[in-house]
N, C-alpha and C positions, 0 to 999 in steps of 0.2 A: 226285329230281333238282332242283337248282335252277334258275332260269329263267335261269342266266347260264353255266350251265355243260353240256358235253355229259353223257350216259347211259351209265351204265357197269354199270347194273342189267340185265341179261341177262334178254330175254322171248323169245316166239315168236308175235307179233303180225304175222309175215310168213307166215307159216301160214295166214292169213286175207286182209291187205291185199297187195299187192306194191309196186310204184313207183307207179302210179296215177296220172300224169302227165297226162291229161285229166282225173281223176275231181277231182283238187288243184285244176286250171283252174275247175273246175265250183264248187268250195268256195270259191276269191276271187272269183268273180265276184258269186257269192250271195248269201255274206255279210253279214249287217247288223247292228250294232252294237246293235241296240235288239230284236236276239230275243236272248229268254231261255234259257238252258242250256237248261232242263228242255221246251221248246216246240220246241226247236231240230231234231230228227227229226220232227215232224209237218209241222213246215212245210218241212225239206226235203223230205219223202213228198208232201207233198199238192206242192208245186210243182214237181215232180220235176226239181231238182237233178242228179241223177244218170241224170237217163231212168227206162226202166222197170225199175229197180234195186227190191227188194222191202226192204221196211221192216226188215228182220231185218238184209237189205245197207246199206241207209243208217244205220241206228245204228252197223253195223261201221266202215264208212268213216269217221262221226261222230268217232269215238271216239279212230281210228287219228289223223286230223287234229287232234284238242287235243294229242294227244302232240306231234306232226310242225312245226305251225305256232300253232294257239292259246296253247302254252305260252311263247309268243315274242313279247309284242303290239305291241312297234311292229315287229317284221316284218311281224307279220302284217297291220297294217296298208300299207305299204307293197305288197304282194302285191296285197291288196286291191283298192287303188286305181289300183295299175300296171298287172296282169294282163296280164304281157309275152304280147305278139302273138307273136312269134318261137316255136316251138316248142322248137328248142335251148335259147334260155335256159329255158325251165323245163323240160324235159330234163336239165338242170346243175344248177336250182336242186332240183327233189325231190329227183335222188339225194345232194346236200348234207345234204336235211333227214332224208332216210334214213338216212343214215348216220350223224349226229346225234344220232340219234334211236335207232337199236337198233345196238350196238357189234359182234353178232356179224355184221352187215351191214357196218360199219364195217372190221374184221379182214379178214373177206374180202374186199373189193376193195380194200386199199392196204395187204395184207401178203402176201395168200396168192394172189392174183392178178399180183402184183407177183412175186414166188419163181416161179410159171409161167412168165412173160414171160422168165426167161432160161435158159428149156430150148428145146432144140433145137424142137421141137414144141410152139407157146404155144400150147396150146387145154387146153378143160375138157369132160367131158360129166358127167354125174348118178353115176356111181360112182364118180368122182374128187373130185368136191363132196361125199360124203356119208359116204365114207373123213377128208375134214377134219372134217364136221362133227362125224361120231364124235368124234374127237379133244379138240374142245373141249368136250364136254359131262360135269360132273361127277356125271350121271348118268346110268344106258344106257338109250335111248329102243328103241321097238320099231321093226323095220327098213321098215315103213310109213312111220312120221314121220319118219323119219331122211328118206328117199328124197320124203318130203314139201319139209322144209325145203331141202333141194337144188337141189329144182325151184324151191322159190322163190327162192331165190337166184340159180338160173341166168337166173331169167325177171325180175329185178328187174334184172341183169346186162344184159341182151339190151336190156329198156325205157333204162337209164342209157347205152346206146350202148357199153359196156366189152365185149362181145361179137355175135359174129354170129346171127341171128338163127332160124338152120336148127336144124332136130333129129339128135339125136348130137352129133357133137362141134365144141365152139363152138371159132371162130378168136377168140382174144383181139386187140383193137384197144381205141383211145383215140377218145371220143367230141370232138368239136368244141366249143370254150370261148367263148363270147360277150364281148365286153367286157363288156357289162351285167352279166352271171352273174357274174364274174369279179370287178366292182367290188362289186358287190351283198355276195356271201361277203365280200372283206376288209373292207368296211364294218361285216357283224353280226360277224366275228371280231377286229373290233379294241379290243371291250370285254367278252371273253369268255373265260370257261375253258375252254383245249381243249388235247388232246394237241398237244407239239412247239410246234415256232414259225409267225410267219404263210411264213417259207420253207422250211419242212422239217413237212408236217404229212400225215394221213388223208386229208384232202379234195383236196389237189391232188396230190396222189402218187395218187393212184388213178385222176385223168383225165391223169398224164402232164407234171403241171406239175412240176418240177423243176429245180434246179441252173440251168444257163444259159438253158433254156426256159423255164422262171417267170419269173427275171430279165430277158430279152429282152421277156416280154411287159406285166411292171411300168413298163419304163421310159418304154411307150409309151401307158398306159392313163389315161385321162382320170382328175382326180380325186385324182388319186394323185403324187407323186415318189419315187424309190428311186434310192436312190444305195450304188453298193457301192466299198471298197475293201481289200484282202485279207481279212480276217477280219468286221471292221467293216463294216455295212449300218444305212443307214438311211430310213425310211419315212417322208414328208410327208403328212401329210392334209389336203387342201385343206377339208375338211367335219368340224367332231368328231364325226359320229353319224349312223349311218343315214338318222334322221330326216332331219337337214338333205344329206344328201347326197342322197336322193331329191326333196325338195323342189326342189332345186335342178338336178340333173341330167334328173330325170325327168318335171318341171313338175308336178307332182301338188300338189293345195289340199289341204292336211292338213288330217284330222278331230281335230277336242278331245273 
């Protein structure tokens, strides 16, 4: 994967990590420019980062996070140094960088979850999820990991706010968008390769952002101008880049 483009490489790294939304919080806070890769697990074990998460669990989460966020760095900086207080925004932001990051996560919350939503009964439970996952895999896993990756999926689902959080059968809903979250994504996707356009794409189709509700919330979003007219849209960026648009919005002293 290149560092400007989403993942289209198909793992099972959810098997292991899930949405991890505190664990994420815990990884920008930490952070420091001047540990080294290979130091990088002992110092977060001995300063426990994670709590009391076991050494075996901190290289996992390590690992999962260069994918998710290190392979991104001036996000990752940004992240860093903003370490949004709101819990929704980064609620919004990991499931972005989830989805980002592993496609079969991607697929199913802003196609196959999306294809629920307009049946009479929009809920999912674990043999529904794992009847898809069959489906997309091009080789037959054994009916443990199948019913593995499900769960993870359901439970990544439940953390991203896109379902309810009971056991059985989940009521599918759309979780709550922050301006910050919201400027945030169109800022790192305005210089990026990613399926679809910045109004028709995976990431906002999966929290709900569509058609007139995307548009209604563009045109009021700081940072930003959108102007549409029948077919023809167009997008102002008050910032040309991340960078300068956190600097500037979020007051943050950028690191060189």
């Amino acid at each position: 994967m290149l560092p400007n483009q989403e993942s289209n490489q198909f793992h099972t790294r959810l098997l292991r990590i899930s949405l991890a939304v505190e664990e994420s919080r815990a990884y920008w806070e930490h952070l420091k420019i001047d540990i080294s890769k290979d130091k990088l697990p002992v110092v977060a074990f001995e300063e426990r980062w994670f709590g009391s998460k076991s050494m075996a669990r901190v290289r996992s989460l390590l690992v999962e996070f260069s994918h998710r966020f290190a392979a991104y760095p001036s996000s990752l900086t940004v992240l860093r140094l903003w370490q949004p207080n709101d819990p929704i925004t980064r609620q919004n932001i990991c499931h972005w960088h989830l989805q980002l990051t592993d496609p079969i996560y991607r697929n199913f919350t802003s196609v196959f979850l999306e294809q629920r939503r307009q049946q009479e009964n929009a809920n999912i439970d674990r043999d529904i999820v794992a009847r898809w996952v069959t489906q997309q895999l091009e080789t037959e896993w054994s009916a443990a990991t199948t019913l593995r990756m499900a769960t993870g999926l359901i439970a990544a689902c439940a953390d991203a706010g896109l379902c309810s959080e009971n056991v059985g059968k989940r009521q599918l809903k759309y979780p709550k968008i922050t301006d910050e979250a919201l400027a945030y994504w169109l800022y790192f996707l305005q210089h990026f390769s990613f399926t679809g356009t910045l109004l028709d794409n995976p990431y906002f189709k999966s929290v709900g952002l569509s058609d007139s509700l995307l548009e209604q919330r563009l045109r009021s979003l700081p940072g930003i101008t959108f102007k549409r007219m029948s077919e023809l849209y167009d997008f102002g960026w008050q910032y040309p880049d991340l960078k300068t648009w956190a600097i500037a919005s979020l007051a943050l002293q950028w690191e060189e």
